[in-house]
MIDOSE-1310 file (N, C-alpha, C; in nm, 2 decimals, decimal comma, always signed):
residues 85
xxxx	-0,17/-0,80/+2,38/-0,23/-0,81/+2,25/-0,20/-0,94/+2,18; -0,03/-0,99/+2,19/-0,03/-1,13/+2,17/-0,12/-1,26/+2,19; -0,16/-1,21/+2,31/-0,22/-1,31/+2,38/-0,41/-1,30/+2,32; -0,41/-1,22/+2,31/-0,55/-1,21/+2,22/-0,56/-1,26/+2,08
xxxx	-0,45/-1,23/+2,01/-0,44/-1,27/+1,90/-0,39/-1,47/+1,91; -0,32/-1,50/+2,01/-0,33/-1,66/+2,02/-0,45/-1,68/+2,06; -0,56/-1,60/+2,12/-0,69/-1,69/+2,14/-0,74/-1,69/+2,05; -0,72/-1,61/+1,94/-0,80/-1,61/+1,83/-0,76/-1,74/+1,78
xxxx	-0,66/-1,75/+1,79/-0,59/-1,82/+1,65/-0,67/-2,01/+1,68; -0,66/-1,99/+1,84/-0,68/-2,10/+1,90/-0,82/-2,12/+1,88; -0,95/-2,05/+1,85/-1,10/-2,02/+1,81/-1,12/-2,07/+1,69; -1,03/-2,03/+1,55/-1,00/-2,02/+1,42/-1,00/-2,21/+1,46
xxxx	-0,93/-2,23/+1,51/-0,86/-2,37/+1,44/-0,96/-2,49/+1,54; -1,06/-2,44/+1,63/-1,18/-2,54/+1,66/-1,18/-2,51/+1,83; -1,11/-2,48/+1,88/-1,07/-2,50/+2,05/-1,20/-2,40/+2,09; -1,28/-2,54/+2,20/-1,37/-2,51/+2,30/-1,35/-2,32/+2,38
xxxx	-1,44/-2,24/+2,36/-1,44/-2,18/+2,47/-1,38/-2,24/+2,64; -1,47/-2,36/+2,67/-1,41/-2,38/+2,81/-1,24/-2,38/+2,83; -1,21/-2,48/+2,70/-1,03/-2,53/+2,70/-0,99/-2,35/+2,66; -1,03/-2,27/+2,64/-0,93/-2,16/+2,60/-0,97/-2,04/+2,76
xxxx	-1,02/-2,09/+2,81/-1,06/-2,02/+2,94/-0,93/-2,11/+3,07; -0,92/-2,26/+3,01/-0,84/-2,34/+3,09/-0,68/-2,27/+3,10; -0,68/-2,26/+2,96/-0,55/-2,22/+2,93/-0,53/-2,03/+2,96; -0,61/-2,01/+2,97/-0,58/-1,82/+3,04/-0,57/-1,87/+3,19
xxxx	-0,63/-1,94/+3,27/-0,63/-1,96/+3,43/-0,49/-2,01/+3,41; -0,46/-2,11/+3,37/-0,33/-2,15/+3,41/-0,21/-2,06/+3,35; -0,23/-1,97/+3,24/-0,15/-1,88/+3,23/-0,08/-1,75/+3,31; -0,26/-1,70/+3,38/-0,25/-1,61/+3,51/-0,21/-1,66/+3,58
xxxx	-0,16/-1,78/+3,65/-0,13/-1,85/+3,74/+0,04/-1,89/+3,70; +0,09/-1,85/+3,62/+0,19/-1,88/+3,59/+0,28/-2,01/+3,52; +0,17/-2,10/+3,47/+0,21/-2,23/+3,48/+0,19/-2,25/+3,32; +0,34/-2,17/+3,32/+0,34/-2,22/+3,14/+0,40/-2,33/+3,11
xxxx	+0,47/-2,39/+3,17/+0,47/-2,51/+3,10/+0,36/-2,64/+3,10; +0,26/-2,61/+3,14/+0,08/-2,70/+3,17/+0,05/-2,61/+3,06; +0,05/-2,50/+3,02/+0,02/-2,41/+2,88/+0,08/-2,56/+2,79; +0,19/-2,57/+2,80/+0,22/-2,60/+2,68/+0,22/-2,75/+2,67
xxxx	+0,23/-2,86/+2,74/+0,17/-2,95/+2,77/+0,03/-2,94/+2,72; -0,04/-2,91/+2,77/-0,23/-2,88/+2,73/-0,25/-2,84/+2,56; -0,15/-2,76/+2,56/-0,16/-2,76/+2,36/-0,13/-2,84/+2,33; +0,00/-2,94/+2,34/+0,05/-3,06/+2,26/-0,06/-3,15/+2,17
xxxx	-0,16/-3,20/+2,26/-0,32/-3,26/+2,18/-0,36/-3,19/+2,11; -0,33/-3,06/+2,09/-0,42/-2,93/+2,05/-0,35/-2,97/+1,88; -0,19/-2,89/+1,90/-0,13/-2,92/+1,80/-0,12/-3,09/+1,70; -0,12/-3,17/+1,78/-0,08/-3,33/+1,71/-0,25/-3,33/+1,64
xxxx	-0,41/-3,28/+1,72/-0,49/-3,29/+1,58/-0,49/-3,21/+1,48; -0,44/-3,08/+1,52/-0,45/-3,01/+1,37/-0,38/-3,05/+1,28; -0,21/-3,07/+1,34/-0,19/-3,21/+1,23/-0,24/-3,29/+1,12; -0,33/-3,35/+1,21/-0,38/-3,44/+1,16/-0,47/-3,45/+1,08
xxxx	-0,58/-3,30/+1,14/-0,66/-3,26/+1,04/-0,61/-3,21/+0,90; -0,47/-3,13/+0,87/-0,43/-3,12/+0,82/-0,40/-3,22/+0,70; -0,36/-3,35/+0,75/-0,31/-3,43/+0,69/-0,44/-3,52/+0,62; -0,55/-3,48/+0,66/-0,68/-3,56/+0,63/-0,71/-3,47/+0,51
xxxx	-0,69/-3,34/+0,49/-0,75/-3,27/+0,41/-0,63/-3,26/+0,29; -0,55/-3,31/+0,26/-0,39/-3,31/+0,16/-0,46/-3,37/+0,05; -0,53/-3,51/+0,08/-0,57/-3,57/-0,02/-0,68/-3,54/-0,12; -0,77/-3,46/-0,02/-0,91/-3,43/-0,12/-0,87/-3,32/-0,21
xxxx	-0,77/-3,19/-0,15/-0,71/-3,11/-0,19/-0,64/-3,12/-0,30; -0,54/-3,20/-0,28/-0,48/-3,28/-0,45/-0,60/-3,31/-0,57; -0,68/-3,40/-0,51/-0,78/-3,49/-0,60/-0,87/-3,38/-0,67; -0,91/-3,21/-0,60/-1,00/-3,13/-0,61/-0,89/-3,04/-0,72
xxxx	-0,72/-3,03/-0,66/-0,67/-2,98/-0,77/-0,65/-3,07/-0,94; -0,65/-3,16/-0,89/-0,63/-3,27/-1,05/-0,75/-3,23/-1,06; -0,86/-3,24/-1,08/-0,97/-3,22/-1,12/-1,00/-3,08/-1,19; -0,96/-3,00/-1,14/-0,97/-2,85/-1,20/-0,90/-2,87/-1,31
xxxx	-0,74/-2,93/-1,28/-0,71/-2,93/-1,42/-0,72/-2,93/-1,54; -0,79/-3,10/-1,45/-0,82/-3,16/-1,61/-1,01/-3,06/-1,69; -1,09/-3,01/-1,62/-1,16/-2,92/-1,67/-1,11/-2,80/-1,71; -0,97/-2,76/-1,68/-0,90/-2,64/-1,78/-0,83/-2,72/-1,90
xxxx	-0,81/-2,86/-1,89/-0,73/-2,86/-2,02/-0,85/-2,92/-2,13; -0,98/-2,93/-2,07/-1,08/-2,95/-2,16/-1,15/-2,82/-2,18; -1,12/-2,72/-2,13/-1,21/-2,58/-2,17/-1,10/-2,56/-2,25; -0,98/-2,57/-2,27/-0,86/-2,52/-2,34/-0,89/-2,54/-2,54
xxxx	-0,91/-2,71/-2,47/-0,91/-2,77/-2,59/-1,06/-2,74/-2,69; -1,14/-2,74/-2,60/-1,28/-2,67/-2,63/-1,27/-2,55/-2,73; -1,18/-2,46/-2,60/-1,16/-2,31/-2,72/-1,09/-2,33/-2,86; -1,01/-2,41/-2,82/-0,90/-2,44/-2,96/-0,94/-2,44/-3,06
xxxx	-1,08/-2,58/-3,03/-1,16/-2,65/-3,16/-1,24/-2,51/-3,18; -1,32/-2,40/-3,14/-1,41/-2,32/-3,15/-1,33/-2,21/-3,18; -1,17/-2,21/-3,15/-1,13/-2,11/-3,26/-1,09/-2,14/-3,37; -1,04/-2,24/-3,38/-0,97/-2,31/-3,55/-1,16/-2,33/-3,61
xxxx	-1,24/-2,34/-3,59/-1,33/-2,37/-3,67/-1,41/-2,23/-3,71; -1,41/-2,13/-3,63/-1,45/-1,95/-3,69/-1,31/-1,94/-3,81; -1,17/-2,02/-3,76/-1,09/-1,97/-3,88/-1,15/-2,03/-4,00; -1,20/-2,16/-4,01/-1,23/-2,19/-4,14/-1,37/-2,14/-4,19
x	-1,41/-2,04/-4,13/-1,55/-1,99/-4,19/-1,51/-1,89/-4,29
């Protein structure tokens, strides 16, 4: 069942059908450390992809903010101004 759940995980994160078929043959065959070798590329891009997506992520969170601290300010003015009615 572990092993089902790593192919998933390995599906989730972009890996070829063929490369995840590579990696069960050399599993049945015993050759886990070519398992793990064969992931190392696997792991160093998700990395990477990882590290490509930090920045828009940030930029997409400052952004939100600053549209909450202008909806904030928005409500403020639209409630202090029903007070003066």
């Amino acid at each position: 069942m572990e092993w089902v759940k790593f192919l998933l995980r390995l599906r989730e994160t972009g890996t070829p059908i063929a490369r995840m078929h590579e990696y069960a043959e050399l599993r049945a065959r015993g050759a886990g450390t070519t398992v793990c070798v064969c992931l190392k590329p696997h792991q160093t891009g998700l990395r990477e992809q990882i590290d490509r997506l930090r920045a828009p992520e940030k930029a997409l969170a400052e952004k939100i903010a600053i549209y909450r601290g202008d909806l904030a300010a928005l409500q403020g003015k639209q409630e202090k101004g029903s007070e003066d009615d």
